[in-house]
LUMSE-774637 format. One record per residue (C-alpha): x, y, z. Coordinates in steps of 0.05 Angstrom, whole numbers, plus 32768, in hexadecimal, padded with zeros to 4 digits. Example, Ala and Ser with C-alpha at 12.3 -4.5 7.8 and 13.67 -1.06 7.14 Angstrom:
2
+------+------+------+
:   px :   py :   pz :
+------+------+------+
: 80F6 : 7FA6 : 809C :
: 8111 : 7FEB : 808F :
+------+------+------+
END
This chain:
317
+------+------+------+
:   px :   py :   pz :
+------+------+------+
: 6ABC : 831C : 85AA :
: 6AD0 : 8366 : 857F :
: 6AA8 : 838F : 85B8 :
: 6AE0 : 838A : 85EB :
: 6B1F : 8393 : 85B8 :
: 6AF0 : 83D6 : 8597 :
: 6ADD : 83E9 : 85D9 :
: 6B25 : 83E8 : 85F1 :
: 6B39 : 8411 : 85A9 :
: 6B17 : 843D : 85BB :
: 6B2D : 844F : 85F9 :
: 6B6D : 8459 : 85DD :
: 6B58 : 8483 : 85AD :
: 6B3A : 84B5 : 85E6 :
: 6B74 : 84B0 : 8610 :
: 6BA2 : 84C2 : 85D2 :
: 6B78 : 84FC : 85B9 :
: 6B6E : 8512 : 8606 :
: 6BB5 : 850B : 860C :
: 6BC8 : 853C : 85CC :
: 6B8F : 8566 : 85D8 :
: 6BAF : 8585 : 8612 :
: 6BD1 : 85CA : 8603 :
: 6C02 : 85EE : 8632 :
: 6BEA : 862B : 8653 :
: 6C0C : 8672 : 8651 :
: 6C23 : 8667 : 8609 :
: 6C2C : 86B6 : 8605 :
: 6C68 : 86B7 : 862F :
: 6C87 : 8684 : 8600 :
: 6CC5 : 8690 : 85CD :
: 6CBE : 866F : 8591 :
: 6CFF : 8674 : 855F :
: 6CE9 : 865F : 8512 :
: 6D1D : 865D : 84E1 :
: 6D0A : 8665 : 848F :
: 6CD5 : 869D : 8493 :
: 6CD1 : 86BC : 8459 :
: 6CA4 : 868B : 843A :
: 6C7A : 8648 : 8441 :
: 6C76 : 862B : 8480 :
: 6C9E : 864A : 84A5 :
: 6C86 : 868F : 8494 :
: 6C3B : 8675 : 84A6 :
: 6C54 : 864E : 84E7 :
: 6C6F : 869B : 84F9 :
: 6C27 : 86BB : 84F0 :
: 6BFA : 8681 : 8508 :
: 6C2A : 8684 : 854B :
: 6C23 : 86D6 : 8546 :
: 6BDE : 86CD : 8549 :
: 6BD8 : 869C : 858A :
: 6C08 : 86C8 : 85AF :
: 6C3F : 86AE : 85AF :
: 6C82 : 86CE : 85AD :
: 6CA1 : 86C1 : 8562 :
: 6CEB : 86CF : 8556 :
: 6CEE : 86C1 : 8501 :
: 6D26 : 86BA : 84E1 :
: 6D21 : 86D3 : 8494 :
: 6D56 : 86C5 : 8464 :
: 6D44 : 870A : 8440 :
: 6D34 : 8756 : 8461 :
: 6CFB : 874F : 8432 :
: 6CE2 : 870E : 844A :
: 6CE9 : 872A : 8492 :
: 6CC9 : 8771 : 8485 :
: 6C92 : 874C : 8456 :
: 6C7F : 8719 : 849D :
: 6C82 : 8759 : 84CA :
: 6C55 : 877A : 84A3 :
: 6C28 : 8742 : 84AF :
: 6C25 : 8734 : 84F9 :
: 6C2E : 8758 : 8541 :
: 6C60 : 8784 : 855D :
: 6C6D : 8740 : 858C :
: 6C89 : 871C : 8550 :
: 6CD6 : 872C : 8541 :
: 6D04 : 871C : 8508 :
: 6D4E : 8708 : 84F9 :
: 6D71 : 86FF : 84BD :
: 6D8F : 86B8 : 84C2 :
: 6DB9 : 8695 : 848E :
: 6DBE : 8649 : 84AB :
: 6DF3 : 8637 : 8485 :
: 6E1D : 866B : 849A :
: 6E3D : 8663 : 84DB :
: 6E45 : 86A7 : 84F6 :
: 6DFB : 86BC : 84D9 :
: 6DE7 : 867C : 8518 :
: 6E12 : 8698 : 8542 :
: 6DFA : 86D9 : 853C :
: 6DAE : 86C7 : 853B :
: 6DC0 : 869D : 8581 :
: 6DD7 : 86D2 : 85A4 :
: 6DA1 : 8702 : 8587 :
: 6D6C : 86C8 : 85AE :
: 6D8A : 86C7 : 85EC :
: 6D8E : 8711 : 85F0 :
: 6D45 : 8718 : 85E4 :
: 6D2C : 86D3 : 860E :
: 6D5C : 86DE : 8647 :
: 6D4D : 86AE : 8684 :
: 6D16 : 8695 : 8665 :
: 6D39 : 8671 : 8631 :
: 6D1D : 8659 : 85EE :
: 6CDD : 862D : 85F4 :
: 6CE0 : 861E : 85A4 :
: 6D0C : 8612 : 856F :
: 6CED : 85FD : 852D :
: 6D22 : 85EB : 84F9 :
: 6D00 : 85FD : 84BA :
: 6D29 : 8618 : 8484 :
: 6D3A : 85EE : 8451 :
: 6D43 : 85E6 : 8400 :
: 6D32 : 85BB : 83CF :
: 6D5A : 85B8 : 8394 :
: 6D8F : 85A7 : 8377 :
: 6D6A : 8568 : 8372 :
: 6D70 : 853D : 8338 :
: 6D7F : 84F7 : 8322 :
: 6DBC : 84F0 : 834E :
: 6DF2 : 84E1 : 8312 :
: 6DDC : 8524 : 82F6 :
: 6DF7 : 8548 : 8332 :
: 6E34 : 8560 : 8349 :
: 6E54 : 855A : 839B :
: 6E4A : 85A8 : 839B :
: 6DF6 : 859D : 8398 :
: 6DFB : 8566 : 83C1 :
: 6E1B : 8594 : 83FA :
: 6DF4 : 85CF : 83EF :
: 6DB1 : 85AC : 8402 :
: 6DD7 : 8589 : 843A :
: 6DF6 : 85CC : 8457 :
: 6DA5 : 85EC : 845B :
: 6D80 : 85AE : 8465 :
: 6DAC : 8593 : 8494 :
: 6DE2 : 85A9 : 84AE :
: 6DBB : 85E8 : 84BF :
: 6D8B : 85C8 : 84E2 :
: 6DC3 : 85A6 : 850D :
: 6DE6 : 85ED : 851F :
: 6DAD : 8612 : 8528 :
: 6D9E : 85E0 : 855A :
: 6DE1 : 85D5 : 857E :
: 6DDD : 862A : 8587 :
: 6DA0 : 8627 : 85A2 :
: 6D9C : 85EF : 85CF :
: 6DB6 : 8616 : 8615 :
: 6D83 : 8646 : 860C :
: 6D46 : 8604 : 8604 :
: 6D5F : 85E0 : 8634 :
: 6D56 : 861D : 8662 :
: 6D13 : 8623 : 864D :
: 6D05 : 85D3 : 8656 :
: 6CEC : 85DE : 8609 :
: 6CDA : 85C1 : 85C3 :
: 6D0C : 85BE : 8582 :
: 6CDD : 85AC : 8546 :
: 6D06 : 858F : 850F :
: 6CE0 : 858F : 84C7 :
: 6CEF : 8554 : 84A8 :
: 6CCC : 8533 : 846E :
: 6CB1 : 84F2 : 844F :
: 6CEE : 84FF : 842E :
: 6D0D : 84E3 : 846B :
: 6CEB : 84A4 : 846C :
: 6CFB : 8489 : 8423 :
: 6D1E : 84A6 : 83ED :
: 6CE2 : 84BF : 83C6 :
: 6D1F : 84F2 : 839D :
: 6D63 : 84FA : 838D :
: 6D9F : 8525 : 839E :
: 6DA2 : 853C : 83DF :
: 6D5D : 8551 : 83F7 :
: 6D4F : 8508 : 8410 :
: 6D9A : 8503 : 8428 :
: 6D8F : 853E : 8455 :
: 6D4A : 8528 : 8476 :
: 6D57 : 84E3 : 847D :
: 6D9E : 850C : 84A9 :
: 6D6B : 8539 : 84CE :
: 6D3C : 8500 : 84E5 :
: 6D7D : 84DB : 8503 :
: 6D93 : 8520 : 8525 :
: 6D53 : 8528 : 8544 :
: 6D51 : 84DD : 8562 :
: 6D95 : 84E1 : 857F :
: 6D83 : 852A : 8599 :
: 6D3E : 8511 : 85AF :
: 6D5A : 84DC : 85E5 :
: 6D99 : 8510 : 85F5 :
: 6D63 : 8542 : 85FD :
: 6D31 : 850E : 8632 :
: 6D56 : 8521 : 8671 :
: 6D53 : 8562 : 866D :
: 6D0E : 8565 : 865F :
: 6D11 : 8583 : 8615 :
: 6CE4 : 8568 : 85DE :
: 6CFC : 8553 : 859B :
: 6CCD : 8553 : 855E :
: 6CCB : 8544 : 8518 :
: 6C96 : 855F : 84E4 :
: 6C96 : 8537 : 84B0 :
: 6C64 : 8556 : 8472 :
: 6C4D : 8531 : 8434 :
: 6C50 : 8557 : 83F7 :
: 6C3A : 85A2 : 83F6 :
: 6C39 : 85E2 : 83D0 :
: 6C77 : 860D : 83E7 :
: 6CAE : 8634 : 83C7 :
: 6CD8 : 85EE : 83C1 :
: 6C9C : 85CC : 8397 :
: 6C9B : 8605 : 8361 :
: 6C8E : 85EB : 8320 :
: 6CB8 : 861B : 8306 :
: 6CEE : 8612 : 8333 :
: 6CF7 : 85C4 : 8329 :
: 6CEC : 85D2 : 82E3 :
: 6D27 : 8605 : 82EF :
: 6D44 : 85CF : 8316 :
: 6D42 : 8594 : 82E4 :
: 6D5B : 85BF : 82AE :
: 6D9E : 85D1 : 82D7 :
: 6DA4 : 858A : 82E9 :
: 6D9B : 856E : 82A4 :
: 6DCD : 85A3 : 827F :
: 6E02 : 859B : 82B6 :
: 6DFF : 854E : 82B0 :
: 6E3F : 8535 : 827E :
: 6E28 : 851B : 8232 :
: 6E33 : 84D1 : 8247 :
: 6E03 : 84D4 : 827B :
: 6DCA : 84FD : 8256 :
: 6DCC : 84CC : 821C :
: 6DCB : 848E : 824D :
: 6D8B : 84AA : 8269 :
: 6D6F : 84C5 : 822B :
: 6D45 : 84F9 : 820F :
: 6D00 : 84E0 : 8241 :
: 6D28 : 8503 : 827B :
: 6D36 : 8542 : 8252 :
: 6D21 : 857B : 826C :
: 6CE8 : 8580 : 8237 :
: 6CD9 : 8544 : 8244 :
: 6CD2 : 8539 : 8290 :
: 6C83 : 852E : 82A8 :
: 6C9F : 8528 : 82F5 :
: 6C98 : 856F : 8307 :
: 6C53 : 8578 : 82EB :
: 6C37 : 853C : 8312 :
: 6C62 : 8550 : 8353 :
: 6C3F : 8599 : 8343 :
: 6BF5 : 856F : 834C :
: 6C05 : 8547 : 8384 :
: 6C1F : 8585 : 83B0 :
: 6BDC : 8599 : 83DD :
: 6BE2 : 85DD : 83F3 :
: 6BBD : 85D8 : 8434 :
: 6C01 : 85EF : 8457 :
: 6BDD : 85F4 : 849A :
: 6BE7 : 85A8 : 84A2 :
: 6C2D : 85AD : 84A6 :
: 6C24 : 85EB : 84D2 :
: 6BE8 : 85CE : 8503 :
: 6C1E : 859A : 8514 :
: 6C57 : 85C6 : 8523 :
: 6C2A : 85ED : 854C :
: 6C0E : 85B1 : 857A :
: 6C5C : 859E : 8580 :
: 6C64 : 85DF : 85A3 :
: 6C2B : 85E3 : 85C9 :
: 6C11 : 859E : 85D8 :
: 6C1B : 8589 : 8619 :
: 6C2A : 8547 : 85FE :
: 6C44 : 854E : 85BD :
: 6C4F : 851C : 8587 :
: 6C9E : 8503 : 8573 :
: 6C81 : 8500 : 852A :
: 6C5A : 851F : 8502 :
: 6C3E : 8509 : 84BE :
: 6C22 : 854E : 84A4 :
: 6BF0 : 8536 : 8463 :
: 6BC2 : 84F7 : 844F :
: 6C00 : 84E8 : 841A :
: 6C2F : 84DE : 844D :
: 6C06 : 84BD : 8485 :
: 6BE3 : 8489 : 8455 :
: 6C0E : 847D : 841B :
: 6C56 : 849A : 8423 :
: 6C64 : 848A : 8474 :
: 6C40 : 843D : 846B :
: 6C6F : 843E : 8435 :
: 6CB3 : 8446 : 8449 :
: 6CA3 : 83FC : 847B :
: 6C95 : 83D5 : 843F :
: 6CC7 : 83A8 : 8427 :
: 6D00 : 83C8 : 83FC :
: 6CF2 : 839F : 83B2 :
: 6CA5 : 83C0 : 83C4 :
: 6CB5 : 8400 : 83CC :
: 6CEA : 8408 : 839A :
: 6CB8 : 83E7 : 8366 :
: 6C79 : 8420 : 8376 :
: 6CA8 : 8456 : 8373 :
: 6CCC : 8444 : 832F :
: 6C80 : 8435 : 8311 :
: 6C7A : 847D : 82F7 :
: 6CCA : 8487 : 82E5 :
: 6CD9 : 848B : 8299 :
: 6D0C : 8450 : 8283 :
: 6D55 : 8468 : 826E :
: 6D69 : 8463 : 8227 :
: 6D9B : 8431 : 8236 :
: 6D72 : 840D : 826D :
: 6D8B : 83BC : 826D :
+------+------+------+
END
């Protein structure tokens, strides 16, 4: 009776891994814009490319970022400075592309930049930290990728939005989760605008890792800010087990962060070169087993796991 329904399994398990096991050929005469290179994954995305051939255009946020990544790759491999939340810095990176890719056009966009903090307990913040996460996170990702599109659709291409988790349910406050759960509705309405022209859409969606927006000391940092900024009502209605020197959170985020980055990478990659590639991917065992399964459960579930490790206010009812 089970033979035919594993039989049939796994025949769709071959075709699937078939299917995404099919790369495109002449990757080398490919353009590959990557914005947020001066560190994490975007700066190992740059080399990892570098090194199959491709042709990288990374934007840095820093000289030193961008001199520090040419150091480490080919002479193929060119650099920008790009602010994404400044319009003119877009403006001026677009035309910089199309310049360089001419009637080629660009065959990838990956929209990685992106921030962290301020993030806090949302009543400890202020409109100010909710925009500037929005304005990197979000925002950027959405002009980059309205300045860029001519040159894709020219090249029939790939725009590679990295989302998170994040995006799926509100595992943090402020405007981190805000911003994602934005950047996975841009890329669904972009995805289907995107369909007749024959221009992929894909989201990378990691888990938790060890990056520059993970730092221990910078959440510690982070909390600090937060916590100081936040008015004396509010501090003693959440008492002193959210104080800074008091907060556990950032430790235990600190453990759970795996730093094999080349997860998040390995995907990014096989959305740009993959025949067939994926509309999501779930970079990490954290987010495919526990954090994705997760955000379909039913709300009073979810919101019950993720307050089991939260410390109770002082003037909880």
């Amino acid at each position: 009776m089970w033979l035919p329904v594993l039989a049939l399994l796994g025949l769709i398990f071959l075709y699937r891994w078939y299917r995404q096991s099919q790369i495109l050929e002449n990757l080398s005469d490919k353009y590959v814009f990557i914005t947020g290179c001066d560190t994490g994954f975007g700066n190992l995305l740059a080399k990892q490319l570098d090194r199959r051939g491709m042709r990288v255009l990374a934007a840095c946020l820093t000289e030193k970022g961008a001199e520090n990544l040419k150091k480490e790759t080919s002479s193929r491999l060119q650099t920008v400075i790009l602010d994404v939340t400044d319009s003119k810095s877009v403006s001026s990176a677009a035309k910089w592309v199309a310049t360089i890719v001419k009637d080629k056009g660009l065959w990838g966009l990956v929209n990685n930049a992106g921030i962290g903090i301020p993030s806090c307990n949302n009543e400890w913040l202020t409109k100010d930290d909710f925009l500037k996460v929005l304005n990197v996170n979000l925002l950027g990702v959405i002009e980059v990728s309205l300045s860029l599109l001519p040159l894709i659709r020219k090249a029939r291409g790939r725009v590679i939005n990295v989302s998170s988790v994040a995006g799926r349910v509100a595992i943090c406050s402020g405007g981190y989760s805000l911003a994602k759960y934005g950047v996975e509705s841009f890329s669904d309405s972009l995805r289907r605008e995107m369909l007749s022209f024959g221009v992929n859409v894909c989201i990378i969606e990691p888990g938790f890792y060890s990056t520059q927006i993970t730092s221990t000391k910078l959440q510690k940092q982070n909390v600090k800010h937060c916590w100081e900024q936040a008015t004396e009502e509010v501090r003693k209605s959440y008492g002193i087990d959210f104080s800074p020197d008091y907060q556990s959170s950032v430790d235990a985020l600190g453990s759970l962060c795996s730093t094999k980055q080349t997860q998040v990478t390995d995907c990014m990659e096989h959305a740009l070169t993959a025949a067939h590639p994926w509309t999501r991917y779930s970079a990490g065992w954290d987010a495919k087993f526990l954090l994705v399964p997760l955000s379909y459960f039913p709300t009073v579930i979810t919101d019950f796991l993720l307050c089991l490790s939260q410390p109770k206010p002082a003037q909880a009812v």
